[in-house]
N, C-alpha and C positions, 0 to 999 in steps of 0.2 A: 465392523466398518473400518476401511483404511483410516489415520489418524491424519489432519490435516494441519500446518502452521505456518502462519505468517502473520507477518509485524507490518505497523503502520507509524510515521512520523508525525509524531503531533507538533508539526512548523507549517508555515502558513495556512491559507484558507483551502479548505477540501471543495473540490470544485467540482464539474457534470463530466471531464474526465476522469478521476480519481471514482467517478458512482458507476459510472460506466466500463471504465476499464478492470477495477477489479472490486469494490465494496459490493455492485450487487452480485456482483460472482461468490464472492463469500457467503451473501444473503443465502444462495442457492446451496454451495456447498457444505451449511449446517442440518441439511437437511439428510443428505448420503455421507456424511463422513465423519468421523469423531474431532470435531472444528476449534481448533485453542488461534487462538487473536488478541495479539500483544500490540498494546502502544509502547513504541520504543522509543521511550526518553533517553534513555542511556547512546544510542545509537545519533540523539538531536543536539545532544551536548558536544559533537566531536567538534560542532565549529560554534562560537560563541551562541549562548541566549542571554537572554533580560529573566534573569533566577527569580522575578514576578510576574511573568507573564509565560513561562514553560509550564505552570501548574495548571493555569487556566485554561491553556491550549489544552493540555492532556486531556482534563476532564471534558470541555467542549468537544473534544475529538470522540469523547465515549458516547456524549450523548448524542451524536452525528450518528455514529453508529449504530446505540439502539432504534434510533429514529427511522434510520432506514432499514430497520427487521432482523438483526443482530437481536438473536431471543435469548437470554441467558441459562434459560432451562434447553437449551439446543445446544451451544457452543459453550466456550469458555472465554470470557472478554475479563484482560488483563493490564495492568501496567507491569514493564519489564523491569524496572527498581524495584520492585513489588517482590520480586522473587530473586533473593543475592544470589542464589544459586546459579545464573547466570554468569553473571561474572567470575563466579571460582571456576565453573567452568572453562571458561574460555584460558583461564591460565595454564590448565592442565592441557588445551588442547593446542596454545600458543608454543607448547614441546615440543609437537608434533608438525606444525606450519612450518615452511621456510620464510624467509626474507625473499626471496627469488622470488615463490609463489606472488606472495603481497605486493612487489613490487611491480608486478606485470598488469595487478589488476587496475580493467580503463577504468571506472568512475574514478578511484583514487589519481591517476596518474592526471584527470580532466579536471577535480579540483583543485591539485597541487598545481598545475597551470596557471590556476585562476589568483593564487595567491603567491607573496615572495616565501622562497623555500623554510626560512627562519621561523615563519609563522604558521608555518603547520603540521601540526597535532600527531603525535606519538597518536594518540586515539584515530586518528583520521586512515591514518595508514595501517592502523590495526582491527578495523573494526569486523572486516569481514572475516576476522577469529569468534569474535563477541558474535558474527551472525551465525556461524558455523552452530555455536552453544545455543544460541538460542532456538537452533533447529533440531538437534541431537539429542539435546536435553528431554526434548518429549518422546523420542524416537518415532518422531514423523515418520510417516511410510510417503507422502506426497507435501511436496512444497508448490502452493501457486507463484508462478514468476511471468513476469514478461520478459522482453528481451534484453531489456537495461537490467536486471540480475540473475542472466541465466550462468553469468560469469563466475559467477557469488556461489551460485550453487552447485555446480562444477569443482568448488572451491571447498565446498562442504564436504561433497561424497570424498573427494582426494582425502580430505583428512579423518574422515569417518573408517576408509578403506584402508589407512595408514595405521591410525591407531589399531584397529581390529589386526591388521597381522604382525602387527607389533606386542602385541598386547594379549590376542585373545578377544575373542567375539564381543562387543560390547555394546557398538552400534547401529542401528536399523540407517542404511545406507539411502535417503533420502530418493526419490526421484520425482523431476519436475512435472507439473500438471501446468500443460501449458493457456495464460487467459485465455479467453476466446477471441479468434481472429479477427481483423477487423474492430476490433474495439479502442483502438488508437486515436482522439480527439482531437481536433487539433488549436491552436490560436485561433478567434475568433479575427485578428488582425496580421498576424503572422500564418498563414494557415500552411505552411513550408515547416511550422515550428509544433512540437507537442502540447498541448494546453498544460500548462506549468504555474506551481503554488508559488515561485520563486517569480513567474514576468515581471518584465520592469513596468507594463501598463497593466493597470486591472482590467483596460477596456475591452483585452481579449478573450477573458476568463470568464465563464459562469460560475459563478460562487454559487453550492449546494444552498447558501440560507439568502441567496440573494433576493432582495422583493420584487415583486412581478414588474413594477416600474422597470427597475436596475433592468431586471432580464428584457424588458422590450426592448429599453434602449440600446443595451449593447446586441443582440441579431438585428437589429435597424442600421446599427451602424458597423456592420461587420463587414469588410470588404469584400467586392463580388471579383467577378474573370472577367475579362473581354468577349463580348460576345452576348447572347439572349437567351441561348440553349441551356436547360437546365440538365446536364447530365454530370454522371462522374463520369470523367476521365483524369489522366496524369496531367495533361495540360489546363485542367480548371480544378487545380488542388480545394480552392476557396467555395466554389460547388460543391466538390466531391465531399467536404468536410460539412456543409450545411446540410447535405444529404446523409450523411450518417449519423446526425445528431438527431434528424427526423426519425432516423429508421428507428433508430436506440425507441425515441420517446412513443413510437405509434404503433411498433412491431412490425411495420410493414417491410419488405424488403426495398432495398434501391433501386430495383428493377421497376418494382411496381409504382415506386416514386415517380422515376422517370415518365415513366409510361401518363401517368395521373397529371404530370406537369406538362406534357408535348403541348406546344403553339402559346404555353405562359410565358411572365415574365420572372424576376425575379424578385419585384414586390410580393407576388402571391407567395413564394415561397416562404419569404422572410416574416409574411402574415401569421401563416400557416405554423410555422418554427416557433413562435413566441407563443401564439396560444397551446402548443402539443408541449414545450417545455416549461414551461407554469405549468399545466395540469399535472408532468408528472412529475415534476418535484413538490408538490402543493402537500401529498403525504406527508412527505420528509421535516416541510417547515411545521406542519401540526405539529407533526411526532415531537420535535426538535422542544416547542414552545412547552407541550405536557413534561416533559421531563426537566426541562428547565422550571418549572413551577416546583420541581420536586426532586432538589438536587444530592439530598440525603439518597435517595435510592438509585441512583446513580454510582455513587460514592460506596453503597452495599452492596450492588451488581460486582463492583472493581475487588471490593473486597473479599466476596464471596471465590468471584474468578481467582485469584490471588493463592486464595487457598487450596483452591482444586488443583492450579498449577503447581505450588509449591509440594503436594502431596507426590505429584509425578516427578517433578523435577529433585527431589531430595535423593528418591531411589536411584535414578540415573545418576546422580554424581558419585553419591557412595561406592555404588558400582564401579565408576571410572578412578575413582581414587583408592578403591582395591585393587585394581589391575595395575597403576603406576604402583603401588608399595608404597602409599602414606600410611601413615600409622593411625588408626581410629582411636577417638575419645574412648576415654574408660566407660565412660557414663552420657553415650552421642544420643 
């Protein structure tokens, strides 16, 4: 089976974007592929946390995961401090990166915008090295991305295909496994905007552990289009986005939506939307609540993951730090 990796940010609340765009995609892809799934603390630390409350996120973020079908006898679920081997990584392969490269990359150059230049982070501007390692390190044969890291991973192959003819064969040359289309959620209140851990209102976000209440109220009060027609088009973005949150929760397509809603309004929809989205996150809060009862085995899963990681990632670096000419322990 192809090998598969990709990291998750345990900052803010994991939301019905985040389940939809790519967590039940991994659900799925544990199934055909040799699946490793890293929480990346290391990668949450580039812009300040609260050093008591980035543990708590991690762990919650794991049992998010198992919750939603993340099997650990299928995949490998890890934390990325977990395994140093990461970051020695990334040093070796920080040789091989330009400054050029880094600097051209957008997320970086969108959040140095957003701050004054003084205040940000050697880490911030480096870290798509640290993702390079953390993708190489397993010798991924497929990375899941969307479009906001196809950048990243373009970024990867460069230097995976650098070191290799520099060096000597070393690293399996990634290629993207693109989500699947249409999986793009958007603002329940901005629906112009991505559904985002970061919004400044939560009133647009469905929180994965949100209670059914929460979840009524925010589709009741999600903004509609002009007009009484319930279709997607480009000019009823706020339809088109209540309509793929349905499609997500019911299987149905947006065609047969449409079709199912001709001569409604848009209360029936917004009915219809609350009960189909309760129902299918109603799993996820079970799952959520049993492992929270039982936070030791959660805490085992991570550790277990950790270890299987770290068995793969030891090889891979020795490797690479035989090809630069570091000198190995007497006794490694």
């Amino acid at each position: 089976m192809p090998r598969v990796l990709s990291g998750i940010q345990p900052t803010g609340d994991v939301h019905l974007g985040n389940y939809i765009g790519a967590i039940r995609q991994y659900v799925a892809m544990q199934e055909e592929a040799d699946a490793f799934y890293c929480i990346v603390d290391l990668h949450a630390i580039t812009v300040p946390q609260d050093p008591k409350e980035l543990p708590r996120k991690s762990l919650e973020l794991a049992t998010i995961l198992m919750a939603a079908g993340l099997d650990p006898a299928r995949c490998t679920l890890f934390v990325q401090s977990h395994v140093p081997e990461h970051t020695e990584l990334a040093w070796i392969l920080n040789t091989v990166a330009t400054f050029g490269e880094l600097r051209r990359m957008t997320q970086f150059k969108d959040k140095a915008a957003r701050q004054a230049e003084k205040s940000v982070s050697v880490a911030l501007f480096d870290y798509p090295v640290l993702q390079a390692a953390d993708i190489l390190i397993y010798q991924a044969d497929e990375v899941p991305v969307g479009e906001d890291q196809r950048q990243h991973l373009e970024l990867t192959r460069d230097i995976a295909e650098r070191f290799n003819t520099r060096y000597g064969e070393t690293f399996v040359v990634p290629k993207p496994r693109i989500l699947e289309v249409g999986s793009r959620i958007m603002d329940l209140q901005e629906p112009t905007s991505k559904m985002s851990k970061s919004a400044e209102s939560p009133a647009g976000t469905l929180g994965i552990l949100d209670s059914p209440e929460v979840i009524a109220k925010k589709i009741r009060t999600a903004v509609t289009d002009s007009g009484r027609e319930i279709l997607a088009r480009s000019d009823k973005p706020a339809i088109s986005n209540l309509l793929a949150i349905l499609s997500a929760a019911t299987g149905k397509t947006v065609v047969e939506l449409e079709a199912s809603y001709e001569g409604k309004g848009y209360a029936a929809l917004k009915s219809d939307l609350v009960e189909a989205v309760i129902a299918y996150l109603a799993p996820i809060r079970t799952g959520y609540e049993e492992f929270c009862a039982d936070p030791d085995r959660v805490r085992e899963v991570l550790e277990e993951g950790a270890t299987r990681a770290q068995a793969v990632a030891r090889e891979t670096l020795a490797l690479a730090k035989a090809k630069v000419g570091l000198l190995p322990r007497l006794r490694d």
